[in-house]
C-alpha positions as CSV (number, residue, x, y, z in Angstrom):
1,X,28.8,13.4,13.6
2,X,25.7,14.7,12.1
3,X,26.7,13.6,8.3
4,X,27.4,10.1,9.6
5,X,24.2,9.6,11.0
6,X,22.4,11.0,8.1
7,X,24.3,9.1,6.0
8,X,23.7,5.9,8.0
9,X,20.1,6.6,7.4
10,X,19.8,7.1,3.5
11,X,22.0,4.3,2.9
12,X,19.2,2.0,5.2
13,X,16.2,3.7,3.5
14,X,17.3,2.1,0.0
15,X,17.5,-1.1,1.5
16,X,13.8,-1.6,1.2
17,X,13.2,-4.2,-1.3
18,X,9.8,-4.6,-2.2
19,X,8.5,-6.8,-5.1
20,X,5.9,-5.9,-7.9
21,X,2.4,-6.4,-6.7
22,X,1.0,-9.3,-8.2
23,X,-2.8,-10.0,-8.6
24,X,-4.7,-13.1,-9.1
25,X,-8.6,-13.2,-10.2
26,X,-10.3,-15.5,-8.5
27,X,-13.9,-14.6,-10.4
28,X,-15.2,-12.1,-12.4
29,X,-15.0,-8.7,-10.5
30,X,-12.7,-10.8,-7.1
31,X,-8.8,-10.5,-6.9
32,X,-6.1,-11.4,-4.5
33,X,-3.6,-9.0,-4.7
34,X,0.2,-10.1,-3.1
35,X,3.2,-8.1,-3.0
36,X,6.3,-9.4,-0.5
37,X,8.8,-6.7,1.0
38,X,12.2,-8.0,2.4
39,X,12.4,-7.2,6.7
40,X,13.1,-3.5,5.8
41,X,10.1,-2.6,4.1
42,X,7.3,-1.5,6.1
43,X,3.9,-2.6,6.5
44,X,2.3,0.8,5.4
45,X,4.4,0.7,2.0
46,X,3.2,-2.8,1.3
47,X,-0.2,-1.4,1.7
48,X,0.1,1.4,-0.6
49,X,1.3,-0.8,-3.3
50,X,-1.9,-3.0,-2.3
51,X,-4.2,0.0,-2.7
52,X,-2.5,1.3,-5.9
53,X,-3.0,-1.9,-7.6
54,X,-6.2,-2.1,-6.4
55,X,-7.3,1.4,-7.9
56,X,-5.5,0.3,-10.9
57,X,-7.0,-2.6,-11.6
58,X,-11.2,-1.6,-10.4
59,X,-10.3,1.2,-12.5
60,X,-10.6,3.6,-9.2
61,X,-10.4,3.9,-5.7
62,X,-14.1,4.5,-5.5
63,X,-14.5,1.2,-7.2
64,X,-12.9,-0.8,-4.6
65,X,-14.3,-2.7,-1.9
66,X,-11.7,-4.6,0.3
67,X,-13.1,-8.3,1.4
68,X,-11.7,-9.9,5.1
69,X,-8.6,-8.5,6.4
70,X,-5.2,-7.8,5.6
71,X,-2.7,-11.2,5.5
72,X,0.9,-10.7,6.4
73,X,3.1,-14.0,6.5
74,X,6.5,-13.8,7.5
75,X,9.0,-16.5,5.7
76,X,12.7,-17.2,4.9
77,X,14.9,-17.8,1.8
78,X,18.1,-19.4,1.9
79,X,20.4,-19.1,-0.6
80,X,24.1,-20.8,-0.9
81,X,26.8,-19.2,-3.2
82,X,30.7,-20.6,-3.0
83,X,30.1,-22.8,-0.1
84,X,28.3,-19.8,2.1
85,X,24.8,-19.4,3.1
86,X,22.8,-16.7,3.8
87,X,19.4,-16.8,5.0
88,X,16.9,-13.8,3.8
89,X,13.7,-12.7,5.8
90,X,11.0,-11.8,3.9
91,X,7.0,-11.0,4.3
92,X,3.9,-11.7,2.0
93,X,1.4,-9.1,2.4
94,X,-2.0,-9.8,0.3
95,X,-5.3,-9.0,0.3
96,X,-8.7,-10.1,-1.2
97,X,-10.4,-7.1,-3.2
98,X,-14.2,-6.9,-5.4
99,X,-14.4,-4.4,-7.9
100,X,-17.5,-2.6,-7.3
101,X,-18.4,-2.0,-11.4
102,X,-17.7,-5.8,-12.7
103,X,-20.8,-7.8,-12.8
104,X,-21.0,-10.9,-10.6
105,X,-22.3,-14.2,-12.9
């Protein structure tokens, strides 16, 4: 009993889906970052991969300042395939950051 319900666990733990994290500069030194997770993936992981990208891109976490709060907007997909449709649930986490180093024109 216990392998099944292990196993039933690990085979929903790879279910999370989560998308690259995209960013889009808005001006010099401001970015929206945007990743979207599938219903499985949680809203601490998306926030990581916010945070990562973030560091990433300010060129350090102690570069970063995070502007407004966190977005999360739930939405569907629906795809068709040999007559059958299947409708996905997904979410769009994203997040306005300001490099602290970049010079503001």
């Amino acid at each position: 009993m216990r392998s099944i319900i292990i196993f039933c666990l690990l085979m929903t733990a790879g279910c999370a889906q989560l998308q690259q994290t995209k960013s889009e500069q808005l001006e010099k030194g401001v970015h929206r970052l945007s990743t979207i997770g599938n219903v499985f993936a949680s809203k601490e992981e998306m926030n990581n991969k916010i945070i990562e990208r973030a560091s990433r891109i300010c060129g350090g976490s102690e570069n970063v300042e995070y502007l407004g709060e966190v977005t999360v907007e739930p939405f569907e997909q629906e795809t068709h395939s040999e007559g059958v449709s299947v409708t996905g649930s997904y979410q769009l986490y994203s997040r306005l950051i300001k490099c602290k180093n970049e010079q503001q024109n």
